[in-house]
N, C-alpha and C positions, 0 to 999 in steps of 0.2 A: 551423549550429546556432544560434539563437535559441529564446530565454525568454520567451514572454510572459506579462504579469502582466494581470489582470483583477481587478475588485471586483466581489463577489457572485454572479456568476456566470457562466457559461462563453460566448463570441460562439456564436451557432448555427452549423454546418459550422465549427468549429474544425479540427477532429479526420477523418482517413480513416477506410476502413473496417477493419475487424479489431482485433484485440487491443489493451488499451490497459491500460498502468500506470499504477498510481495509490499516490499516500503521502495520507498527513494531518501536519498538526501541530497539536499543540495545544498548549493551556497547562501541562499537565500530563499524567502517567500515568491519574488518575482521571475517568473519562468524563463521571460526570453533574457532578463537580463543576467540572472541565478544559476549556471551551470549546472549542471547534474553530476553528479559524484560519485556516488556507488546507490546500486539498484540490489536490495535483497530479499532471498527466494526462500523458501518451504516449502516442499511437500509432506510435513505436516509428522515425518518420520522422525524426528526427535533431532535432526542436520540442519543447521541451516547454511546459505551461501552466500557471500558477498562479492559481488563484482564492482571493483574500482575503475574509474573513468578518470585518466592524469588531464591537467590543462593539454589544450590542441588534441584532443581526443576526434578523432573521426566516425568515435561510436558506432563503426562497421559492426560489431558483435554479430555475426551470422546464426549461434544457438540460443542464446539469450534472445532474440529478435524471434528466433521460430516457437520458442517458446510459449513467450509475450502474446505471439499474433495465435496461435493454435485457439480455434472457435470447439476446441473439444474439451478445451481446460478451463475451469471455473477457477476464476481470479481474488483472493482475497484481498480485501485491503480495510486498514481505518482511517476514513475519509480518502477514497477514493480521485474523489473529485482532484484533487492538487496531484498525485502521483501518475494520476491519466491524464494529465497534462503537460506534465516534463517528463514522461514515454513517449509521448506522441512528440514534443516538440524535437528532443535529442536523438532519441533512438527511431523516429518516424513511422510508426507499428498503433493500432490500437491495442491496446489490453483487455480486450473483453474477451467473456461476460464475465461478471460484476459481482461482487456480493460485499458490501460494505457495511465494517461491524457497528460505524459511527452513525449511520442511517438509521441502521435496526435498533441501536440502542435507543434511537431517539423516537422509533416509534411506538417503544414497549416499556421504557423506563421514563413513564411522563412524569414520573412521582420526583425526578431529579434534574437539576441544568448540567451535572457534572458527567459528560459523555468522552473525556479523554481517554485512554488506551488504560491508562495506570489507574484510573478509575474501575474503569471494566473490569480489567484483570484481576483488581483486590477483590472487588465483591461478587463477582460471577464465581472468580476461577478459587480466591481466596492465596494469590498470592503477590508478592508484591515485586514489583520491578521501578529501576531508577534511571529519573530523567533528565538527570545530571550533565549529560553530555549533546543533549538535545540541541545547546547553542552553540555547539564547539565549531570550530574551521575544518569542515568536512573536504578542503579541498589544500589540505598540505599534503609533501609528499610524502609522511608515513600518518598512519593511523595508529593511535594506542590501545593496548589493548581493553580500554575503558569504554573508547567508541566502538570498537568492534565490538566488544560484547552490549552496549548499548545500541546500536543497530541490528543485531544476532535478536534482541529480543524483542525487537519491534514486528517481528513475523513470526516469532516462535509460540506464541497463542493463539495465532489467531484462528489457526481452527476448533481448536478448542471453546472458544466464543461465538464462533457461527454455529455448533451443536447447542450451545445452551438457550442464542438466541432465537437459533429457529425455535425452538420447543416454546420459548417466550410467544414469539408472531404467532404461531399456532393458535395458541393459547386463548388471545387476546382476538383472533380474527383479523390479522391483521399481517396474512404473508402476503395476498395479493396487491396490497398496496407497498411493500418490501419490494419485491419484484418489480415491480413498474418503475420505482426509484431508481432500480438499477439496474433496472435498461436507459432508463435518459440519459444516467449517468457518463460515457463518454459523450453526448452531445452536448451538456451542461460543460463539459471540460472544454470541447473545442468553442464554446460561447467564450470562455476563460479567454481561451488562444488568442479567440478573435478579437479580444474590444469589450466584451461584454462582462467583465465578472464581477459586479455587485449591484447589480439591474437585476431586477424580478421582473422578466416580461410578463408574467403575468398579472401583475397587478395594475391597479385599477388607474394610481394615477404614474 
């Protein structure tokens, strides 16, 4: 298992084929005002990758971008929703389609409210990972090796978690409504973009 770190954007054939996890981090909770800092990747081979974005970043990233947008690649994420929305804002690209482990957990693990990453991981996978670095300043201009491997492991499970959960949704009857979650899912992010993020249009009042 190796980390690689890259600035601005992704080597070209990084990455195999099929499925790939992905995080973001940024400066903040708030998109437009929160820069985006480093986007990182898995394809699930035991590598992960980090791509850094310095202040005045013009996020050109040309492979990362083809990546992002490729309608052949199935996109992991935990809680989708906020990282398909500082893709789309910085890097300009949708990231779909979709598979989100925060979604599925919440629709097969009704038996808990506890649906974070480091949750998942302990009791699914049975291991544990640390979220120590979670509130660090992702936007100085080195990274230590504490964040990098704290972001290294924010994608390094996650397939491994969409195998356990599919088997969960199956289970339970409950992949087609999985699915439909996460297809809205970039349109629920551009609601974000737009003005709309903690309005339930659907509800009643």
């Amino acid at each position: 298992m190796t980390v690689y770190f890259h600035e601005e954007d992704l080597p070209a054939g990084a990455l195999g084929p099929g499925a790939i996890a992905i995080d973001t981090e940024t400066m903040g909770l708030i998109t437009p005002r929160d820069r985006l800092c480093v986007v990182q990747i898995s394809d699930g081979g035991g590598d992960e990758h980090l791509v850094r974005f310095n202040p005045g970043s013009d996020y050109a990233a040309p492979n990362l971008k083809a990546v992002l947008a490729d309608p052949g690649r199935l996109k992991l994420y935990h809680f989708a929703r906020f990282d398909l929305a500082a893709i789309r804002h910085y890097l300009g690209v949708v990231a779909a389609p979709v598979y989100c482990t925060k979604i599925a957990s919440r629709l097969v693990r009704t038996y808990t409210d506890r649906h974070g990453l480091k949750e998942l991981v302990r009791e699914l996978l049975g291991q544990d990972i640390s979220k120590q670095q979670q509130s660090s300043d992702w936007g100085g201009p080195v990274l230590s090796e504490a964040q990098r491997d704290y972001a290294a492991s924010d994608v390094r499970f996650l397939h491994a978690l969409r195998e356990e959960l599919d088997r969960r949704l199956a289970r339970e009857g409950r992949t087609h409504l999985a699915q439909a979650c996460f297809d809205f899912l970039p349109a629920r992010a551009e609601l974000d973009l737009a003005g709309w993020p903690e309005i339930d249009l659907f509800a009643h009042v």
